[in-house]
C-alpha positions in Angstrom: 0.7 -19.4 -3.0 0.7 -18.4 0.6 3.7 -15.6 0.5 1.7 -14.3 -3.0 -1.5 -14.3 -1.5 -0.1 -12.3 1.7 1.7 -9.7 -0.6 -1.4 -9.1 -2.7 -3.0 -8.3 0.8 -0.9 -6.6 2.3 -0.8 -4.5 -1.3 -4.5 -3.8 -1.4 -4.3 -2.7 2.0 -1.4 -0.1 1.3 -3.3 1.3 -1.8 -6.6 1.5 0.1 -5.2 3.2 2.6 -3.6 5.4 0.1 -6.6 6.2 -1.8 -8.8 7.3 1.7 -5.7 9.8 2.2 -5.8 11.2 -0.8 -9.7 11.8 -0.9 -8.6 12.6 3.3 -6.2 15.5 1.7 -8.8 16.0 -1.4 -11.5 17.2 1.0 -9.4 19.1 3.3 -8.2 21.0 0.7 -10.7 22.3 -1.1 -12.1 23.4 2.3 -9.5 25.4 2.7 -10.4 27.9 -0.3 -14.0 27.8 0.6 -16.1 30.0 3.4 -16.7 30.2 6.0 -13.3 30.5 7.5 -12.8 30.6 10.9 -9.8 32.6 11.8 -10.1 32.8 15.5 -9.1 29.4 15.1 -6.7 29.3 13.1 -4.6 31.9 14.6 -4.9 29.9 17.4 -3.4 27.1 16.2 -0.3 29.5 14.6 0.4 30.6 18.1 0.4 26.8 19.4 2.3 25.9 16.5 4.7 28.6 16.0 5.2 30.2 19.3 4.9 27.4 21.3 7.6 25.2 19.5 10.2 28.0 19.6 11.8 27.1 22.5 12.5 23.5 21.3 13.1 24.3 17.7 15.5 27.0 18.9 17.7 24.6 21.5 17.6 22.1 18.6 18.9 24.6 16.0 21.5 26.1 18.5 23.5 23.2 19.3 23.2 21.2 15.8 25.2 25.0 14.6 27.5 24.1 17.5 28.3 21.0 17.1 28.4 21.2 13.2 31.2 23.5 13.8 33.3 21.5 15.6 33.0 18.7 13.3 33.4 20.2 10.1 36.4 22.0 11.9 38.2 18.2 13.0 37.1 16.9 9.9 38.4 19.6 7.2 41.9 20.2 10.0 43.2 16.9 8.4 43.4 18.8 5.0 44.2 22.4 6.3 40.5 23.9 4.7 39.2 25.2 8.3 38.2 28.3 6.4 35.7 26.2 5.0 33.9 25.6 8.3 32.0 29.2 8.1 30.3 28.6 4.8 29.5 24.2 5.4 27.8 25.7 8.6 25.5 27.9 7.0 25.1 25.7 4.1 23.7 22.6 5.7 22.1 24.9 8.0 20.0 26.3 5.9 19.4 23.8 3.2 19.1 20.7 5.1 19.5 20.4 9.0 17.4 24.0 9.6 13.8 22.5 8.3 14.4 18.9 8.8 15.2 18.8 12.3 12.7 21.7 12.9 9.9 19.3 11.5 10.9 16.5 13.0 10.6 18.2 16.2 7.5 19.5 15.6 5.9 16.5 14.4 6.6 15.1 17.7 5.3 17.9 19.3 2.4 18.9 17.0 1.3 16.2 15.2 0.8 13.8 18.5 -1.5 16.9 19.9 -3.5 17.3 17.0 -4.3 13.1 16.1 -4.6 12.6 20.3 -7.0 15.9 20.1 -8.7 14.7 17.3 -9.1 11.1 18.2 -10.4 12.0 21.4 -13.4 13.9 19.7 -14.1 11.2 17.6 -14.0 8.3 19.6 -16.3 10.4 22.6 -18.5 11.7 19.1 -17.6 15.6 19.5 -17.2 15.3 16.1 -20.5 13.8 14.9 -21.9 16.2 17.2 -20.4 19.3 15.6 -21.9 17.7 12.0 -25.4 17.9 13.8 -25.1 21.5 15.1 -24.4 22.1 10.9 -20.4 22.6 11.8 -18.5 21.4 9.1 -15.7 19.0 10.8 -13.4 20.2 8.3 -13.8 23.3 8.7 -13.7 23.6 12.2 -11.2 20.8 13.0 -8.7 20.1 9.7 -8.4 23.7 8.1 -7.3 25.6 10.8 -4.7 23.5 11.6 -3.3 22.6 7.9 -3.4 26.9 7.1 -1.6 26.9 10.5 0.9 24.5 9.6 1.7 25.4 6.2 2.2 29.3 7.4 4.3 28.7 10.2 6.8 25.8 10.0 8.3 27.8 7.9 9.0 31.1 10.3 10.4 28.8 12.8 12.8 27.1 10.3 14.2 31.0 9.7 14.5 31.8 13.5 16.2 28.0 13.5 18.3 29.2 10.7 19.7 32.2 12.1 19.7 30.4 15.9 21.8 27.6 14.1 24.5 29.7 12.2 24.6 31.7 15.6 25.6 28.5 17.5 28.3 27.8 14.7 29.5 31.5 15.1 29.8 31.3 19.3 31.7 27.7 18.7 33.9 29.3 15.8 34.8 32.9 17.8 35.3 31.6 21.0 36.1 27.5 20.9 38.3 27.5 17.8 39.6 31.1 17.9 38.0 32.2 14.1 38.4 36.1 13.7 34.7 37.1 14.3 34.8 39.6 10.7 36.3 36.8 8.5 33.5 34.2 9.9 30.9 36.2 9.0 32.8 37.4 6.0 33.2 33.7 5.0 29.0 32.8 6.2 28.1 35.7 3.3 31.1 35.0 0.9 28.6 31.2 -0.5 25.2 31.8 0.7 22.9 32.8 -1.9 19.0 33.2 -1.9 18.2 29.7 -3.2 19.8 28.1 -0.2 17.2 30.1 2.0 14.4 30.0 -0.6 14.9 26.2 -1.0 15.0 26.0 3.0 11.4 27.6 3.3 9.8 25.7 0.5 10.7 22.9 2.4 9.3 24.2 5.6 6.1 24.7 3.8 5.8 21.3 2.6 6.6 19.8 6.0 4.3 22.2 7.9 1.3 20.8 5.6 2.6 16.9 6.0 2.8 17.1 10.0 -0.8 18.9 10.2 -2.4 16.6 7.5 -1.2 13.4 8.9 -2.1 14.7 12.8 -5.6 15.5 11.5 -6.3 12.4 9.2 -4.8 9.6 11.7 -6.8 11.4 14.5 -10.3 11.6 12.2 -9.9 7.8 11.5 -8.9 6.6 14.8 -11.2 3.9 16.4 -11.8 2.1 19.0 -11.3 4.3 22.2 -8.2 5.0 24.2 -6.6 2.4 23.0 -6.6 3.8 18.9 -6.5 7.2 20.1 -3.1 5.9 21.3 -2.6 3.9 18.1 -3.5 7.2 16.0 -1.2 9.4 17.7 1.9 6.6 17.1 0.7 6.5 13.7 0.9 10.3 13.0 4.2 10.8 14.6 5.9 8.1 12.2 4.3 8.7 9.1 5.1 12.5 9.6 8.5 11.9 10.2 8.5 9.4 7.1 7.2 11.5 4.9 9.3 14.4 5.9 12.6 12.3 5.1 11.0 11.7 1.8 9.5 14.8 0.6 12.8 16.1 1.5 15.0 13.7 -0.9 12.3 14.9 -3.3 12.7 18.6 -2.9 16.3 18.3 -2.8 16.3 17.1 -6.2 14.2 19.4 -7.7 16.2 22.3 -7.0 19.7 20.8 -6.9 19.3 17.9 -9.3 22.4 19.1 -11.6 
């Protein structure tokens, strides 16, 4: 009875926490198509989102093309298919490794800002302050950042796209001596607009995960320093869980043949 009573716990405290999410994500949302809509803040948060995280989604993308090339060209060398390397670059590039890593790195980057940010308001009561100078928190805290996410993840994940296949092309040209035309040729020959299109949709998804979970795990945090610190943990992981997850998910839906 012990181990059944500790499940059933443990269960009601998943789906609780489930069901504040999803009224969390209910609320936000619906502010989002409502005025007012403050978009000096917002395009502040694209420029900390996008611009700022280029120079890390960019080194990430450029040597994940490199050393994609050179293990696709080992790998596919023991069956004489190194012509293939050119096309499994931009491939995984674009469908897979492009927005995933790009997500993951800015959920580290992003979504520990936004729940230490937001956990620091609420814990020194900025926030109940804002509701008593008639600010909507959601408004002026959540939106911002979840239009901000959801518009720019994926604009970085095509500069990490074309970095990435770039890094593959420098490794291909001048590492294992491809003809520059015919590894371009090859990158055009198989890509076609669903690999992209699938690519961004993605991006999208993960853009609005990362800023939802910074935002919700920093408006519930409690308890000082100590679960600001707690809410930022908690934001990083269950962004990067979720990510790994909604991925599987998306990749079915498109490629599920």
């Amino acid at each position: 009875m012990g181990f059944l009573t500790t499940t059933g716990r443990a269960f009601l405290v998943f789906l609780e926490a489930t069901g504040r999410l999803m009224l969390f994500t209910g609320v936000a949302v619906s502010h989002c198509f409502r005025p007012p809509f403050y978009l000096r803040l917002i395009g502040r948060q694209m420029i900390d989102i996008g611009y700022y995280s280029l120079p890390v989604v960019g080194l990430t993308a450029l040597f994940t093309g490199m050393v994609l090339a050179l293990q696709s060209y080992t790998g596919f060398a023991r069956f004489q298919a190194e012509g293939a390397v050119a096309t499994v670059v931009v491939l995984s590039v674009t469908r897979e490794l492009g927005p995933v890593l790009a997500g993951l790195m800015v959920a580290g980057r992003i979504g520990a800002s936004m729940a230490a940010e937001i956990g620091t308001m609420r814990v020194t009561e900025q926030v109940d302050a804002l509701s008593t100078l008639a600010t909507n928190p959601f408004k002026y805290l959540v939106v911002p950042r979840l239009v901000a996410g959801l518009t720019m993840l994926p604009l970085l994940v095509v500069v990490a796209d074309i970095i990435g296949v770039f890094g593959g092309f420098l490794i291909g040209v001048y590492r294992l001596d491809f003809n520059p035309a015919a590894y371009i040729g090859r990158t055009w020959e198989y890509l076609v607009p669903m690999d992209v299109i699938s690519g961004l949709v993605k991006a999208a998804v993960f853009g609005f995960v990362i800023a939802l979970m910074g935002c919700y795990h920093g408006y519930q945090s409690r308890g000082g320093a100590q679960g600001v610190g707690a809410a930022t943990t908690n934001a990083v992981v269950s962004s990067s869980i979720l990510i790994l997850v909604f991925n599987y998910l998306i990749t079915g839906l498109f490629f599920s043949r």
